[in-house]
C-alpha positions as CSV (number, residue, x, y, z in Angstrom):
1,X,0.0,0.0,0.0
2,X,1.7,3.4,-0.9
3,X,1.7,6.3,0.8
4,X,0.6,5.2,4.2
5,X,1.9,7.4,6.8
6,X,2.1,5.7,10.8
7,X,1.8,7.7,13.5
8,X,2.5,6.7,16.9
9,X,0.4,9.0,19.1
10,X,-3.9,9.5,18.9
11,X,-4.1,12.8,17.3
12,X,-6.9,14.4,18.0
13,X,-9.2,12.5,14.9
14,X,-7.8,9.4,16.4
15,X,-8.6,9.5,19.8
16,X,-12.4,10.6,19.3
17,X,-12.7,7.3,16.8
18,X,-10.9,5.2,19.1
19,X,-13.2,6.6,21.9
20,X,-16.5,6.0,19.8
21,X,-15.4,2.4,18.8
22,X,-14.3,1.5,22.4
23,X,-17.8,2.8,23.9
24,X,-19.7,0.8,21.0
25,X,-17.6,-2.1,21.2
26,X,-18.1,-2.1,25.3
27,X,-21.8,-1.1,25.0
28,X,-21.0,1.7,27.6
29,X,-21.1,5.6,27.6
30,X,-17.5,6.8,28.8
31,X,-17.6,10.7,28.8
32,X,-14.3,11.2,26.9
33,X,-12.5,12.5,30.3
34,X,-13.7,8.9,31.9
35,X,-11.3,7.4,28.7
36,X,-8.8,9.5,28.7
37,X,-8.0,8.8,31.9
38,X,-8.8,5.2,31.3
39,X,-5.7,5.7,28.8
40,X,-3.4,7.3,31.1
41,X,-3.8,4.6,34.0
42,X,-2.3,2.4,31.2
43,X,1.5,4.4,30.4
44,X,2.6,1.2,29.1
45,X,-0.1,1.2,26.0
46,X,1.3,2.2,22.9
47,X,-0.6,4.1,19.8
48,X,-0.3,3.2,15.6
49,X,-2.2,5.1,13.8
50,X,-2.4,4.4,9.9
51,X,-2.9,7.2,7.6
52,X,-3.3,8.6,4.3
53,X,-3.3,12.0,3.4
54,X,-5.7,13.0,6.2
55,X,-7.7,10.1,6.2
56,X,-7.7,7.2,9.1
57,X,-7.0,3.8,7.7
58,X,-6.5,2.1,11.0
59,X,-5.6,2.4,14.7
60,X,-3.9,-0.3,16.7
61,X,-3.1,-0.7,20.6
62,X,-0.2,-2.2,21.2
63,X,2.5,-2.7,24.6
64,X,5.8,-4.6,24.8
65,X,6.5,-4.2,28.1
66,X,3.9,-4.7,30.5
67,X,2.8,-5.6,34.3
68,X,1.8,-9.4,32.5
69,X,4.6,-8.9,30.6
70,X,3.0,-10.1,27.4
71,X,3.3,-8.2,23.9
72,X,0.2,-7.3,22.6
73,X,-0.9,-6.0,19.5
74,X,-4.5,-5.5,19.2
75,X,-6.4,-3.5,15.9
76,X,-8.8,-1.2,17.2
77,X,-10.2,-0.1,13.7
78,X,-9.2,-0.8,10.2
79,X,-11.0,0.9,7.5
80,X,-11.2,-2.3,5.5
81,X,-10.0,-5.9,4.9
82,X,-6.7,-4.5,2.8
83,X,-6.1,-2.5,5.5
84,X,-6.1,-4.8,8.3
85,X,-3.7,-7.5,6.1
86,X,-1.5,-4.5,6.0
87,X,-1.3,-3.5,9.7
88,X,-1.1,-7.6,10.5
89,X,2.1,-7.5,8.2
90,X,3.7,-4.3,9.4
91,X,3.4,-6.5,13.1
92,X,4.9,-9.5,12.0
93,X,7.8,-7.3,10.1
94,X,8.2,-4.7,13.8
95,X,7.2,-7.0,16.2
96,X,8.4,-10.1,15.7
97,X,4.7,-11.5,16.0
């Protein structure tokens, strides 16, 4: 896939997606300062966010070092099936995975 630019931080677009999905996905209603500080108890989570041009393709969580001391790569949001093949590849080529 050209042009895909990864970010590792929730820019603003990001993080208000990532919080939608995660209260759909949890069937809850999190006022964005409940998540954000959800996020912060949690310094060892790690941001990817997949872009291009000013479009969001996909965002994955992801830690290395953790209290379970597991690595975990998890996709939050992928904008389609070529898109999730790509961030699944770009994990096997970083992580190791």
């Amino acid at each position: 896939m050209e042009n895909i630019k990864i970010e590792r931080f929730l820019d603003r677009d990001a993080f208000s997606l990532f919080y939608q999905i995660f209260n759909e996905r949890n069937g809850c209603h999190w006022t964005q300062e409940q998540f954000k500080q959800s996020l912060r108890n949690q310094p060892y989570l790690n941001f990817l966010v997949f872009k291009k041009e000013d479009e969001i393709l996909g965002i994955v969580s992801y830690s290395i070092i953790n209290p379970w001391n597991k690595k975990m790569y998890d996709i939050e949001y992928a904008k389609d099936d070529m898109i999730t093949s790509y961030m699944k590849s770009y994990q096997k080529k970083v992580m190791g995975a």
